[in-house]
LOFIKE-375870 format. One record per residue (C-alpha): residue in one letter; x, y, z. Coordinates in steps of 0.05 Angstrom, whole numbers, padded with zeros to 5 digits, always signed. Layout:
LOFIKE-375870
AXYZ
...
***
This chain:
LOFIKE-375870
X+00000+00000+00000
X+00028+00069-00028
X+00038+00124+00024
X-00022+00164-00002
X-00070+00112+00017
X-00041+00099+00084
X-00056+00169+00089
X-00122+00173+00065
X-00140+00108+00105
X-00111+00145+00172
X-00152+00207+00156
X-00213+00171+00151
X-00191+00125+00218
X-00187+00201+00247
X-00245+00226+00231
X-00287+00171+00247
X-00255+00167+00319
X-00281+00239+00318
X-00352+00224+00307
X-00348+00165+00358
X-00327+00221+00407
X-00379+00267+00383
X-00436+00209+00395
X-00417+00188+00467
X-00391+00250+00495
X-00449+00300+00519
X-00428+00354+00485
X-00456+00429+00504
X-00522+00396+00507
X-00532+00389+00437
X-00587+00342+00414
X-00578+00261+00395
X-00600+00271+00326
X-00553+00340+00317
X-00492+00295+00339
X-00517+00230+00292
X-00516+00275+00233
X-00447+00315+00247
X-00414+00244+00257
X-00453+00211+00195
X-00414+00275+00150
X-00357+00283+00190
X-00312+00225+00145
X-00328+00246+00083
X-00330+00319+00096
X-00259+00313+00127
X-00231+00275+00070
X-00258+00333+00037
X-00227+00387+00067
X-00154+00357+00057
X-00175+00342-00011
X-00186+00412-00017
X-00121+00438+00013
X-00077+00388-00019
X-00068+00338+00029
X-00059+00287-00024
X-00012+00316-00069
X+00052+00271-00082
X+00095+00338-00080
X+00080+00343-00007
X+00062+00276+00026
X+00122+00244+00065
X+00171+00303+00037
X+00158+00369+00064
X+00126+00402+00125
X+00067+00426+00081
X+00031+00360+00086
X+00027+00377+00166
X+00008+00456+00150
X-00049+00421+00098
X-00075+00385+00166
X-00081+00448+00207
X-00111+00481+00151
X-00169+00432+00137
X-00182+00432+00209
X-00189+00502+00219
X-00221+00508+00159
X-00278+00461+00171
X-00289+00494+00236
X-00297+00567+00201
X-00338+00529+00144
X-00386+00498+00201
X-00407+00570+00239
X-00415+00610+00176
X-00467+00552+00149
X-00493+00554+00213
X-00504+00637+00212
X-00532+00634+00149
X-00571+00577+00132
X-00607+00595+00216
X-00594+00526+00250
X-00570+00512+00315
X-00497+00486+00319
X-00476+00476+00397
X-00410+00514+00396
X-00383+00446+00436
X-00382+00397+00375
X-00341+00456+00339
X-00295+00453+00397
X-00290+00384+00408
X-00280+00368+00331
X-00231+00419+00306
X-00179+00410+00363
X-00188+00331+00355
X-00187+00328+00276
X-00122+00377+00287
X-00085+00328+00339
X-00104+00262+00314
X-00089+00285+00242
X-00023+00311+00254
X+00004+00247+00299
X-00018+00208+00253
X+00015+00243+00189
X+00077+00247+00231
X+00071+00165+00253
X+00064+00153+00173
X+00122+00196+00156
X+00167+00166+00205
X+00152+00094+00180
X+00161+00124+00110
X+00226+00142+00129
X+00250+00075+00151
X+00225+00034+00092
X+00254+00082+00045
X+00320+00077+00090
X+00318+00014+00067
X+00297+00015-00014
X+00225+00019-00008
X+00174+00057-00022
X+00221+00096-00071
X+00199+00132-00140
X+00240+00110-00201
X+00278+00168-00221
X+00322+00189-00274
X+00368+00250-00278
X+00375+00291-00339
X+00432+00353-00349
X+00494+00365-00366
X+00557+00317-00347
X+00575+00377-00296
X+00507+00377-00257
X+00481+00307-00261
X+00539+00279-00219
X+00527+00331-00156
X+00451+00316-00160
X+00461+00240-00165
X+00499+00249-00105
X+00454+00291-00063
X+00397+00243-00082
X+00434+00177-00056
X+00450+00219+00011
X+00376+00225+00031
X+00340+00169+00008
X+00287+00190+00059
X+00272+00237-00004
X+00248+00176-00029
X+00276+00197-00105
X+00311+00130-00123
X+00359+00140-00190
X+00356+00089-00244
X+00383+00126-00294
X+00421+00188-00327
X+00407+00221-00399
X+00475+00257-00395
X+00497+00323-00449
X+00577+00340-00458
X+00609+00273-00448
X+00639+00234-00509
X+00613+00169-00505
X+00543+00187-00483
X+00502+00144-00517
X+00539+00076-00488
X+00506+00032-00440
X+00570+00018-00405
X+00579+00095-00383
X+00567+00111-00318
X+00560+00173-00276
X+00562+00167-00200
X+00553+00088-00199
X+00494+00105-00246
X+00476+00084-00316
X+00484+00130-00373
X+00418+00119-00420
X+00443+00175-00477
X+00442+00246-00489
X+00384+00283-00460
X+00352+00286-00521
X+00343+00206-00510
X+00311+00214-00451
X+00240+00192-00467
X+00267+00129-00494
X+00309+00112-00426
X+00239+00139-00385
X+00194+00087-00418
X+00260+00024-00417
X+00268+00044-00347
X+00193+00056-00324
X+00213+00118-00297
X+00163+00151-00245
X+00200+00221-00244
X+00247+00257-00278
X+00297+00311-00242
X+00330+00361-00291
X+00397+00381-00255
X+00419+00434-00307
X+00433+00440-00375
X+00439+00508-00426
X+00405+00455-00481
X+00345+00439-00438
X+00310+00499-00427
X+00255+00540-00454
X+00222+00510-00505
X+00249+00439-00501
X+00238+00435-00419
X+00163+00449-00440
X+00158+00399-00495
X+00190+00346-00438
X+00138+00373-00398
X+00081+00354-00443
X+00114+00284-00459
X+00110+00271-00384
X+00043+00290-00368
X+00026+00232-00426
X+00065+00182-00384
X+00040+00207-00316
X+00115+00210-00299
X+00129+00273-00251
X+00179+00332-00272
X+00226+00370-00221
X+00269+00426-00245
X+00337+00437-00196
X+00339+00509-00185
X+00421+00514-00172
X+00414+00549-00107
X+00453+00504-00048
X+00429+00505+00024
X+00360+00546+00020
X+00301+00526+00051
X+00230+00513+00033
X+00200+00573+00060
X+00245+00629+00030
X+00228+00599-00037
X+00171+00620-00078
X+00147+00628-00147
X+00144+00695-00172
X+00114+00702-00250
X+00138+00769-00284
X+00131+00780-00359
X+00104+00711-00369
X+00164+00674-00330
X+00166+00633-00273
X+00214+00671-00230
X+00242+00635-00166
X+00245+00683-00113
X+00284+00684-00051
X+00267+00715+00009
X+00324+00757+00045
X+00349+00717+00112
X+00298+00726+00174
X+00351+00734+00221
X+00337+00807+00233
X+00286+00871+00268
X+00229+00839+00309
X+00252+00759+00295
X+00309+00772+00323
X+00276+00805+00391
X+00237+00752+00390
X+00292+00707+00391
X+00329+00731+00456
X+00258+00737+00488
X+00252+00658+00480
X+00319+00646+00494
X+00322+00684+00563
X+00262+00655+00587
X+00276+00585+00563
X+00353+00588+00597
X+00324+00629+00658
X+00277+00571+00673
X+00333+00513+00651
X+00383+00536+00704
X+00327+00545+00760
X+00307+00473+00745
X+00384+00444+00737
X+00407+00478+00794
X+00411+00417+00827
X+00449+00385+00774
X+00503+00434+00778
X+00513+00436+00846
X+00528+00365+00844
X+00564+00366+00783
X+00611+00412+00817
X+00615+00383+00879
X+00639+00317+00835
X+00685+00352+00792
X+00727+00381+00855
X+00734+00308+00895
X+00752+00280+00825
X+00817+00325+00803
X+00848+00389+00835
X+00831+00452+00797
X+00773+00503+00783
X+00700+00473+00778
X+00688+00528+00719
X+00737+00525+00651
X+00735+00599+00623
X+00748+00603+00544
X+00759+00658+00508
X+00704+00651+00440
X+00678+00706+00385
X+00611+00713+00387
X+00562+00756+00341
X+00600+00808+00294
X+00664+00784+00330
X+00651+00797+00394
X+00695+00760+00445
X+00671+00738+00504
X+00687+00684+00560
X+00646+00614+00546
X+00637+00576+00616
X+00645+00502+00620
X+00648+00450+00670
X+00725+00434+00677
X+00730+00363+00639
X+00807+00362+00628
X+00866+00360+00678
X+00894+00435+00692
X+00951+00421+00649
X+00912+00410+00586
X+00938+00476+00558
X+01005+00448+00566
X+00991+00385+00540
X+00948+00399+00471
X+01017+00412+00432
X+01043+00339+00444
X+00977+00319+00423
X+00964+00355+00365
X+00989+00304+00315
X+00941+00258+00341
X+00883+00294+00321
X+00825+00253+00290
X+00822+00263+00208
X+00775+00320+00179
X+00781+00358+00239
X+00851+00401+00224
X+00813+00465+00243
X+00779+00446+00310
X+00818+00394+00351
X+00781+00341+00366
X+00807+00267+00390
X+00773+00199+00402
X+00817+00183+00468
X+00843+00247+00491
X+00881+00224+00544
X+00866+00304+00588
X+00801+00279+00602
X+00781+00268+00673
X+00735+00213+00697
X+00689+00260+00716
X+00700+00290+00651
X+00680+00234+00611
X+00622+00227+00637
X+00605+00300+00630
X+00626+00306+00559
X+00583+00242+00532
X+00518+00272+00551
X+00537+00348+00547
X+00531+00366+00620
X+00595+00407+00618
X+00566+00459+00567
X+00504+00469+00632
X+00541+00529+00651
X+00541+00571+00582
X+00462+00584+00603
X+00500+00635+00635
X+00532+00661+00578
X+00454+00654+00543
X+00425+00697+00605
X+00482+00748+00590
X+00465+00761+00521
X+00530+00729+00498
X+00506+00666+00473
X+00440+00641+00439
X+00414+00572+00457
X+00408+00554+00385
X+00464+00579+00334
X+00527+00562+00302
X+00584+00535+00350
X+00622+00585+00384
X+00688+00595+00353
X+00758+00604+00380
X+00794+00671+00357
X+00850+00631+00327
X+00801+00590+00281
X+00773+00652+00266
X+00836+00692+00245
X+00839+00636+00195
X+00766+00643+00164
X+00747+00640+00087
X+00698+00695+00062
X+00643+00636+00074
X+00659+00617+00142
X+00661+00689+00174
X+00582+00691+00159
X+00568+00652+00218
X+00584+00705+00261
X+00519+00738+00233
X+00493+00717+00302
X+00499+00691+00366
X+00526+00624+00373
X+00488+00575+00406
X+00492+00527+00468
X+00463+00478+00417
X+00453+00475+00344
X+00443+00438+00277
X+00521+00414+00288
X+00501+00380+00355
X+00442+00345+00332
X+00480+00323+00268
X+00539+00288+00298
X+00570+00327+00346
X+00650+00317+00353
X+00638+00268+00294
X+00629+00325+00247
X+00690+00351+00197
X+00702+00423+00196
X+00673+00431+00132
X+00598+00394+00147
X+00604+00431+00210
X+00605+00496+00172
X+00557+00478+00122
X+00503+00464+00169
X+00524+00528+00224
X+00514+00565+00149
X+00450+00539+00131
X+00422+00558+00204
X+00436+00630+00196
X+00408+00635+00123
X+00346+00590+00137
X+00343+00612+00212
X+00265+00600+00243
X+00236+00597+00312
X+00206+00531+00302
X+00275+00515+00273
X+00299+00525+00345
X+00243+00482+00370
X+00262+00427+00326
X+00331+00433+00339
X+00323+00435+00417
X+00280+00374+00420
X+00332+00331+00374
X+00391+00353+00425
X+00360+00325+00485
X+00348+00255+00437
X+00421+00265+00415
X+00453+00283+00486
X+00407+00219+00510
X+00449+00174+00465
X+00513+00201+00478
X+00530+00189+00402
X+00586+00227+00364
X+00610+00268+00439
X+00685+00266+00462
***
């Protein structure tokens, strides 16, 4: 069974839970036969509704957070839709089955969309429940697209296939690109779309497949029922900041400016002083006892002081729980050499033999960074952002890299819930980059709640 009927068969499941509750429950003392007939139409009605704001479109479902937005919008919907028909057609709706059935369609729908997505996930983890897909551009786009593609199979876009423009032997079977068959030229591609029974067809780029030609593909698509998606270049934008803009007849992609900025960003240190205010009220037994262990363990402060840059290269002094000996300093040189691979900017080792007992155990779950809700109270520090950087790794940034000091760095961010210490320095600034540009409070959200499943496992710390 194909995710959209899983879908549609927990929607109905939903709604018909919803009219079970709107039968028993005594609801605002409406009558028997008002609650019969609201559960007999509730099913079909709600099936509706997401019909209506595409809750079954194979764009969204399993893919993007629309599908969950197409929930809440049916929901809310149907509840507006039930007290204007009530208004004007004169009959008496209780206002209890409105607020019994919106809030429950809402709940139920969304748990169950996210239960479905999550199982979606795993089986295409693992091959299934994949679309057939083939890749058509030019040999200098197809490769990096390929790639992308086999990096997320949760995108469920499986490749099969490549229709491939400026290589010389193009139109042999045995070329490959990426592990992946070469079908021909892109002009070939309807041939290798039928051979390979194709189910979508992603155009990475290519000067000779635009225009004119991309539309005729188009058209030859629709005949097949095969689906078309057009790579738009850009690296590392989200969603949200991209929208279709039509100007003189053409589809222009538009990208929103960065949000990072004016009221967001008040809002931003509102939530993050009131979140870290309440964390260190509620830990404060934690680090009382975290401190008290940390001085019977070693000799030596109970708080490590380091000098970071924050926001428009700021410096300031990030706390820690001491996790190393007080010799560390002294010892880093000899150690150096031993740094794990991938990390030359950031030192970072498996076995660092400065670790303290204690230490260890603070490090694998992340209690020694407790203390930079301090440096969060004081302004300094956000509790989502890029990592805080030393001023010597700084001194050394590319034009890229200095971007992440845009804004505050964070206690915790799309680097810790990613793989922590595990990380190179490059996928570490790739993702502290993509935070700032695509930077949302329910980004934060998301972000918080995977740290506390990631400091949990104690995966990818040292």
């Amino acid at each position: 069974m194909g995710y959209r009927r899983r879908a549609l068969l927990s929607d109905a499941v939903t709604a018909l839970v919803t009219a079970a509750a709107v039968i028993v429950l005594p609801v605002g003392g409406a009558p028997a036969s008002v609650r019969w007939g609201v559960a007999l139409l509730l099913p079909g009605v709600w099936i509706l509704m997401l019909q209506l704001f595409h809750g079954y479109e194979q764009r969204f479902l399993g893919i993007t957070t629309d599908e969950y937005r197409s929930v809440a919008r049916a929901a809310i919907s149907l509840g507006v839709a039930a007290v204007l028909s009530s208004w004007l057609l004169h009959f008496e709706l209780a206002r209890g089955l409105v607020l019994i059935v919106v809030p429950m369609l809402m709940l139920l729908g969304l748990v169950s969309r996210n239960l479905l997505r999550r199982s979606l996930l795993r089986r295409r983890t693992n091959g299934r429940d994949t679309q057939r897909t083939v890749v058509i551009g030019n040999v200098r786009t197809v490769g990096p697209m390929i790639r992308q593609l086999q990096q997320a199979p949760g995108e469920g876009m499986h490749v099969v296939g490549a229709c491939v423009s400026g290589i010389t032997n193009g139109g042999d079977f045995s070329s490959e690109v990426e592990g992946i068959p070469v079908f021909g030229y892109p002009e070939e591609a309807l041939h290798a779309i039928d051979l390979l029974n194709a189910e979508v067809v992603a155009v990475s780029g290519d000067p000779d497949l635009s225009g004119r030609a991309l539309r005729r593909l188009a058209w030859s698509l629709e005949e097949r029922s095969v689906d078309l998606v057009v790579a738009t270049g850009l690296l590392d934008v989200a969603g949200p900041r991209l929208s279709i803009r039509p100007a003189a007849g053409m589809p222009l992609l538009h990208v929103e400016r960065p949000a990072m900025s004016g009221a967001r960003r008040v809002v931003k240190r509102a939530v993050d002083w009131c979140l870290a205010l309440g964390l260190t009220i509620a830990a404060l037994p934690v680090l009382v006892a975290i401190g008290i262990a940390i001085r019977l363990d070693s000799s030596g402060p109970v708080l490590f002081r380091q000098t970071r840059v924050g926001a428009r290269g700021e410096t300031f002094n990030m706390l820690k729980f001491r996790s190393m000996g007080v010799d560390a300093e002294q010892r880093l040189a000899q150690l150096t050499g031993a740094a794990d691979a991938g990390n030359t900017v950031l030192f970072k080792m498996r076995h660092d033999p400065r670790i303290t007992r204690v230490g260890g155990f603070l490090r694998r779950y992340s209690l020694d960074e407790l203390p930079q809700l301090v440096n969060v109270l004081r302004g300094e520090m956000s509790l989502v952002g890029p990592r805080p950087p030393l001023p010597d790794e700084v001194a050394g940034y590319e034009s890229d890299a200095v971007r992440r000091l845009r804004v505050r760095p964070g206690l915790t961010g799309l680097w810790q819930v990613s793989g922590r210490s595990d990380l190179s320095w490059d996928e570490s600034l790739r993702l502290d980059l993509w935070y700032v540009d695509n930077w949302s409070l329910v980004l934060d959200l998301q972000i918080i709640v995977r740290t506390a499943r990631a400091v949990l496992r104690g995966k990818g710390a040292y």
